[in-house]
C-alpha positions in Angstrom: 3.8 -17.1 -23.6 6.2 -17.4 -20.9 6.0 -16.0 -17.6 9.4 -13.1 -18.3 7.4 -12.2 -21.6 4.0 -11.8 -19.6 5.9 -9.8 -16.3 7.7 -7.7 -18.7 4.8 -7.1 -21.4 3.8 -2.9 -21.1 0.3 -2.3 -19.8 -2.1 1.0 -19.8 -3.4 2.7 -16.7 -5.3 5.7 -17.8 -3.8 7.3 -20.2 -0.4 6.6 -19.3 2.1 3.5 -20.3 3.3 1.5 -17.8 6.8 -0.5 -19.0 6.0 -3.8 -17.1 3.5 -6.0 -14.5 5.7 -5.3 -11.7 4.2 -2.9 -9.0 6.4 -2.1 -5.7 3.7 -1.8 -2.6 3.6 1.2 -0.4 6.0 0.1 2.5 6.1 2.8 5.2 10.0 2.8 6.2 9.9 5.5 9.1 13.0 7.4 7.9 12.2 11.2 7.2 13.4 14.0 9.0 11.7 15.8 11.6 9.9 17.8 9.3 8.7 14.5 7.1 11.0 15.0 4.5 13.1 12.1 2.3 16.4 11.8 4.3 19.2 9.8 2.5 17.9 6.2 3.7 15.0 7.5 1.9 16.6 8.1 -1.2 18.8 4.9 -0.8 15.4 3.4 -0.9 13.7 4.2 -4.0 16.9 4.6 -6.2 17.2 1.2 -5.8 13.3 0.4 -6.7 13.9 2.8 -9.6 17.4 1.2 -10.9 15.1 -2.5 -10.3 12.8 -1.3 -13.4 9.6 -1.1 -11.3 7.1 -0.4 -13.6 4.5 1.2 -11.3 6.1 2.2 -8.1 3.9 3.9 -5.4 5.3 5.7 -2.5 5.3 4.7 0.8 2.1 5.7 2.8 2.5 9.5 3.0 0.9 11.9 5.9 -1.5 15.1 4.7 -1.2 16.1 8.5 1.4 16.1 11.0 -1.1 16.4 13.8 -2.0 12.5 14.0 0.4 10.3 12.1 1.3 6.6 12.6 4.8 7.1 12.9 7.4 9.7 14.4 9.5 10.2 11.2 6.6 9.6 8.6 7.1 11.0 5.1 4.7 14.3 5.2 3.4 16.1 2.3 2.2 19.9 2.8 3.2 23.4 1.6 6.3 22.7 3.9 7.3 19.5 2.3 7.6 20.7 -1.4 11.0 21.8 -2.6 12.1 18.8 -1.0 9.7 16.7 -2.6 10.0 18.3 -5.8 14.0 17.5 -5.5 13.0 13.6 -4.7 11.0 13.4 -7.3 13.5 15.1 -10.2 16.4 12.6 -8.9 13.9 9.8 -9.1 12.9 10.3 -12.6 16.1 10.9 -13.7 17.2 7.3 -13.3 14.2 5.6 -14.8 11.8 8.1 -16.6 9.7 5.6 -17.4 8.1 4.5 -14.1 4.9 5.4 -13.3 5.2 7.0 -9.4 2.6 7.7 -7.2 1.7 8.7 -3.9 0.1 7.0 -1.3 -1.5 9.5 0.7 -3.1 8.7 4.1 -4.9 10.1 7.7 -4.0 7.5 10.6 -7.5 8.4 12.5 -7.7 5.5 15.0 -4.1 4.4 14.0 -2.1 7.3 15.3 0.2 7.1 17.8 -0.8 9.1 21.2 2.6 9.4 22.5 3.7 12.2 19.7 0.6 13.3 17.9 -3.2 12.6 18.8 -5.3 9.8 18.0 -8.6 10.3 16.5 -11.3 8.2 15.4 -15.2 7.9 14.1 -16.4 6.0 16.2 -13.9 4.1 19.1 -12.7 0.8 18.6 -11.8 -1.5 21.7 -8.3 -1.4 22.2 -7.8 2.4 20.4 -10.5 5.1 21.4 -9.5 8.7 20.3 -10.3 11.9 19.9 -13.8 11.6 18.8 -13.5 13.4 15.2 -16.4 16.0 14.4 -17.8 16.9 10.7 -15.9 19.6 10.0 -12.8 18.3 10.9 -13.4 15.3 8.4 -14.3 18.5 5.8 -10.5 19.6 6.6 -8.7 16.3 6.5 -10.4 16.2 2.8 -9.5 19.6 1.8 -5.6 18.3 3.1 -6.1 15.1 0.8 -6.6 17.6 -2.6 -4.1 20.6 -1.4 -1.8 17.5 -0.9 -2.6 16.1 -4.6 -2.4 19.3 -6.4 1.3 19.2 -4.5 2.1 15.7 -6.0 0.8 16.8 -9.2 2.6 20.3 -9.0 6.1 18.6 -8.2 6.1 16.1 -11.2 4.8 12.5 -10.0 2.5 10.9 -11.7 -0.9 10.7 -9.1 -2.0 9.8 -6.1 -3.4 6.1 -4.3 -6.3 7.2 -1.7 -5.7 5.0 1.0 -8.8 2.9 1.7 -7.0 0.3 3.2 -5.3 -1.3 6.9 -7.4 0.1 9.4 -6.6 4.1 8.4 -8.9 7.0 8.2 -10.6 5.7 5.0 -11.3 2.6 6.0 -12.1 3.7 9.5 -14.9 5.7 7.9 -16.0 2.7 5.2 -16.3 0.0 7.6 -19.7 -1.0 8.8 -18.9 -0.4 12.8 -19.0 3.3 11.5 -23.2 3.4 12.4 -22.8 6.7 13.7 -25.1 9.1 13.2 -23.4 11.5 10.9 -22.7 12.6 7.9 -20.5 9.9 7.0 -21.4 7.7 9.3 -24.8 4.7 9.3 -25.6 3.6 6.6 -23.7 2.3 3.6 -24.8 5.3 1.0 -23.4 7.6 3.3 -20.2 5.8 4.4 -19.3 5.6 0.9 -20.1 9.4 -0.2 -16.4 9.7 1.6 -15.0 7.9 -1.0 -16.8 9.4 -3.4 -16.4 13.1 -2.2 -12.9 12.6 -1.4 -12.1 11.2 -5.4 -13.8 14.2 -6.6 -12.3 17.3 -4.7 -8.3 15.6 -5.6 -9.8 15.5 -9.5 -11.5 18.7 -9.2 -7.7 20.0 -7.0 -5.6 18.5 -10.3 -8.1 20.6 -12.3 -9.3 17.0 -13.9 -6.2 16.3 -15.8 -6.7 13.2 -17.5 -2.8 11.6 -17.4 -2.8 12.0 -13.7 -3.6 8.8 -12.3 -5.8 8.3 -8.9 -6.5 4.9 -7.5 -7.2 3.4 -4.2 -5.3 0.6 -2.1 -8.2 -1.2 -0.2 -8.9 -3.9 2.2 -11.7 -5.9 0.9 -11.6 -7.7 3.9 -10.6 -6.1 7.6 -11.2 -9.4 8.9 -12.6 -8.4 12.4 -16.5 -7.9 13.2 -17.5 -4.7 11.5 -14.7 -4.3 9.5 -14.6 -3.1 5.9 -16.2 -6.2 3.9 -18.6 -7.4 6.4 -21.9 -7.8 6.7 -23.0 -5.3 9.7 -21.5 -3.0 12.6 -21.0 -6.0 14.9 -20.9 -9.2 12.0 -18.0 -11.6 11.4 -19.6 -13.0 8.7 -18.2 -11.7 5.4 -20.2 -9.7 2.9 -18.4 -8.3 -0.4 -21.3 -6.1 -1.5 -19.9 -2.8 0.1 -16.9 -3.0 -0.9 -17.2 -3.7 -4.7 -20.1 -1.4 -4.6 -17.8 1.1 -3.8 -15.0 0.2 -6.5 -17.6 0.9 -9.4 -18.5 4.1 -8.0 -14.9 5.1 -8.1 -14.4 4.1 -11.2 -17.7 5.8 -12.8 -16.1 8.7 -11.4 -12.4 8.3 -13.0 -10.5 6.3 -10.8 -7.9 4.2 -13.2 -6.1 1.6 -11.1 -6.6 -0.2 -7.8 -4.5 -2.5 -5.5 -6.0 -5.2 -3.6 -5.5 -5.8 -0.3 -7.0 -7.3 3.4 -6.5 -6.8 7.0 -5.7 -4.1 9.5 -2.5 -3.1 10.9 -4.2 -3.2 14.6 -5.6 -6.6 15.0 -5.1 -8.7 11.7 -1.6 -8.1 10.1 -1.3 -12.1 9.0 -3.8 -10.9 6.4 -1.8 -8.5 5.3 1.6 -9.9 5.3 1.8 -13.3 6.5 4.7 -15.0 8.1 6.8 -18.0 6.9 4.4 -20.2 8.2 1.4 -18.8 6.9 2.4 -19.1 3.3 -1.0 -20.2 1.9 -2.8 -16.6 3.1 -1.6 -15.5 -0.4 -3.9 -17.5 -2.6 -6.6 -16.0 -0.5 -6.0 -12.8 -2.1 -6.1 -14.5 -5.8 -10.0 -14.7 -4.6 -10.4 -11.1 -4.0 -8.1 -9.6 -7.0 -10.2 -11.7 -9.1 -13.5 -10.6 -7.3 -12.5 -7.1 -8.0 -11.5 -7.8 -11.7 -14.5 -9.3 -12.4 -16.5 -6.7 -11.6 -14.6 -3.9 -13.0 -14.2 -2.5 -16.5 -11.1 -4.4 -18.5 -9.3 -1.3 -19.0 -9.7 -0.5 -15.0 -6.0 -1.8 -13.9 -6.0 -4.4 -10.6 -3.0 -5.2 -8.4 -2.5 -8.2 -7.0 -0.8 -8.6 -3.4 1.0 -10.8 -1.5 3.2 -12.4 -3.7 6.5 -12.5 -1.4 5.6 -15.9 -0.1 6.2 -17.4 -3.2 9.3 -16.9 -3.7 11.8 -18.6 -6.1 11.3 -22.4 -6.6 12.0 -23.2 -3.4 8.9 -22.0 -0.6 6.7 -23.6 1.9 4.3 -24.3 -0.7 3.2 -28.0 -1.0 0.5 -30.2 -3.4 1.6 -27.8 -6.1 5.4 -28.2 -8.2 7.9 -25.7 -7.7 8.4 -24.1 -11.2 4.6 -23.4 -10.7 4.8 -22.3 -7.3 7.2 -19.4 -7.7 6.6 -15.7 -7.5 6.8 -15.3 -11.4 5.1 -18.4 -12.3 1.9 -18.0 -10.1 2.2 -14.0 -10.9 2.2 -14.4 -14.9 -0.5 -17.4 -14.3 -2.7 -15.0 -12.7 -2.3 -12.2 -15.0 -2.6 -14.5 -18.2 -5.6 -16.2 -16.8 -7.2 -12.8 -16.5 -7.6 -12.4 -12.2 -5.6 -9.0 -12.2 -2.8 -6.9 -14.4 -0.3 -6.3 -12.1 2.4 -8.2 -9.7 2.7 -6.2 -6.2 5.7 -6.7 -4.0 6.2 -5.4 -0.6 8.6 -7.8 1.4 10.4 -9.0 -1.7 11.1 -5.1 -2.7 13.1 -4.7 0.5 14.9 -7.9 0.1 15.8 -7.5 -3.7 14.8 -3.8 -5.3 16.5 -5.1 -8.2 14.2 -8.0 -9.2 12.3 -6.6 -12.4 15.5 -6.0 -13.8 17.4 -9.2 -12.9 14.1 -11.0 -14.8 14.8 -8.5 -17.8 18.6 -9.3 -17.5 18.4 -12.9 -17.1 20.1 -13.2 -14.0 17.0 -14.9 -11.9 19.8 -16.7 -10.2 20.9 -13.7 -8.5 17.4 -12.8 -7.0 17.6 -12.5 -3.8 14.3 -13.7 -2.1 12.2 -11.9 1.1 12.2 -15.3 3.6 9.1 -14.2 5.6 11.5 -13.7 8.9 9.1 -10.3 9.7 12.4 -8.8 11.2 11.4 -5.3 8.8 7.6 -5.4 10.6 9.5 -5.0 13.7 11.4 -2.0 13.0 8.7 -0.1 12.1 6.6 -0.9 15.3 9.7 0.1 17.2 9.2 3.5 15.1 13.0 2.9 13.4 14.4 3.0 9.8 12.9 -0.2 8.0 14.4 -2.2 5.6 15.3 -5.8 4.8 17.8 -7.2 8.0 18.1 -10.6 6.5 20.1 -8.5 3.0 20.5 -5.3 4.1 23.3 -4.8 6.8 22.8 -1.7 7.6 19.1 -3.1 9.0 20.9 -5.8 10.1 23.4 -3.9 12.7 20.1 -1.6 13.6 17.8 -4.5 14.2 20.5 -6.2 16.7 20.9 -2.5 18.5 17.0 -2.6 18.8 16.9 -6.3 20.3 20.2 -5.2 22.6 18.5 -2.4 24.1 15.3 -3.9 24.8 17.4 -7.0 26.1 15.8 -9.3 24.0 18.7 -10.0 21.8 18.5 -13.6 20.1 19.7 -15.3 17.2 18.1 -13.0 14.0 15.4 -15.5 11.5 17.1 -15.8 8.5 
């Protein structure tokens, strides 16, 4: 079989029929309005991903709080939020029924940004402290995770992705630096009843329908002592027993899909995206999509990440040909050889929505392919609309305002 026939070959998740491999990663864009609603960037945005025959397309990390948020002009879902979700969601479907769209949904804890809402946290980190967050407020924060579920459910999506992954909330509380004495907190039974707890009051919220899906992004590996995936609160060493631990208790207790992922936004982005000269970081997540596959059930779906450094047939990639090397080659090889299901793209989605359908068209030639430059990372940590600068030129024009103002203006990576 060849690698269009595998990428484009349907695939179950749950109950529900997903058209193709292709999955388009929850990329936070900081383009709402001041109430957290989809602006027109915003529906630029996923028009395109919809038009590009995503298969599986899951929405950019969305807020269940506007009192501590990562970003100023992050997407928001509450009571607030849902006529204009509910018209996001209708225009969405109506250009590509068949993608399967879901909603990231997320806390930023440790993550959020002190200067317009307030940082909290389970137990301080150097370099963040916080609020330090009590019981019942984590009891809220939950109850905000379902009433924003039954809201994705109520407004036509498809599910929900419990974010378990980057250094947010859910991985705040996972991680083994959590030893605090609480109800969440010490040891690993108890961190991972969050997990747990949190699946079951979204299933019990959707009333335990069985087509809407609910899966979890997570970071295996938060690759800093006591991160998620190590071996204590203060180890470096790395220790995978947690973390898969926790993958068959959410399925036991109905979670369908999950996406695979490492690092934390704070202190180890390279793991999670890496730059154009870190193009061998991606076959380190082959080890941990298959690590997750092999210890799930078959019909559980897995994600794979980190496929933008590929590229076409022409990357950074040595001691391995090109027509192997590419994005669709390596993705189809991995699926066909059984390490995950799915193809996720992040970077590549900004710099060609369009890519499932130019590989169902036959116009590969006219991909256009993310080249690492990292230009989008820096919008978003300058809290502006992100999007790809190298194809884009409305990102272009706002990244060169961005390096003008700060005076830093220099010749844009392309």
């Amino acid at each position: 079989m060849g690698y269009k026939e595998t990428l484009l070959q349907p695939i179950m998740i749950g109950n529900r029929k997903c058209e193709n491999r292709f999955f388009a990663q929850p990329m936070e864009c900081v383009d709402s309005d001041e109430e957290g609603n989809p602006t027109d960037l915003t529906y630029q945005r996923y028009e395109k991903l919809f038009n590009g025959h995503f298969g599986f397309i899951d929405l950019e990390a969305i807020t269940v709080t506007n009192e501590s948020r990562a970003r100023k002009t992050q997407l928001e879902i509450m009571p607030r939020n849902v006529k204009a979700l509910e018209k996001f969601v209708k225009r969405l479907k109506e250009i590509y029924p068949q993608a399967l769209f879901v909603f990231q949904l997320t806390h930023s804890g440790e993550i959020s940004e002190p200067e317009f809402s307030r940082r909290v946290t389970v137990k301080p980190v150097y370099g963040l402290e916080g609020d330090l967050l009590s019981e019942e407020e984590v009891d809220v924060i939950m109850d905000q995770f379902a009433l924003a579920s039954k809201i994705v459910q109520d407004i036509g999506a498809d599910g929900v992705d419990m974010k378990l992954c980057h250094g947010y909330l859910g991985s705040q509380i996972l991680r083994p630096y959590n030893d605090r004495n609480w109800k969440y907190g010490g040891s690993w039974e108890k961190r991972r009843q969050f997990a747990f707890d949190l699946q079951e009051r979204i299933l019990k919220a959707v009333n335990y329908d069985k087509d809407f899906l609910i899966g979890s992004k997570v970071s295996m590996w938060e690759a800093f002592p006591g991160g998620c995936g190590s071996a204590g609160a203060d180890s470096p060493l790395m220790d995978m027993t947690e973390p898969i631990d926790m993958l068959k208790g959410l399925e036991e207790r109905g979670a369908q899909y999950f996406v695979e992922s490492l690092g934390n936004v704070h202190c180890s982005m390279e793991f999670m995206e890496a730059g154009k000269e870190d193009p061998y970081l991606s076959y380190l997540h082959m080890y941990f999509t298959d690590l997750m596959k092999k210890n799930l059930k078959p019909e559980t779906v897995v994600v794979g990440s980190h496929f933008s450094s590929f590229r076409g047939k022409k990357n950074k990639l040595l001691s391995i040909e090109p027509e192997k090397s590419s994005m669709f080659a390596m993705g189809a090889r991995c699926i066909e050889d059984g390490m995950m299901d799915m193809v996720g793209l992040g970077r590549q989605s900004f710099a060609d929505p369009l890519t499932p359908l130019k590989l169902e068209e036959g116009r590969e030639d006219e991909i256009k392919y993310c080249n690492q430059c990292m230009n989008c990372e820096e919008l978003m940590i300058r809290q502006v609309p992100v999007g790809c600068v190298t194809f884009n030129k409305h990102y272009t024009d706002l990244f060169r305002q961005i390096r003008i103002e700060k005076g830093k203006l220099t010749e844009l990576h392309t």
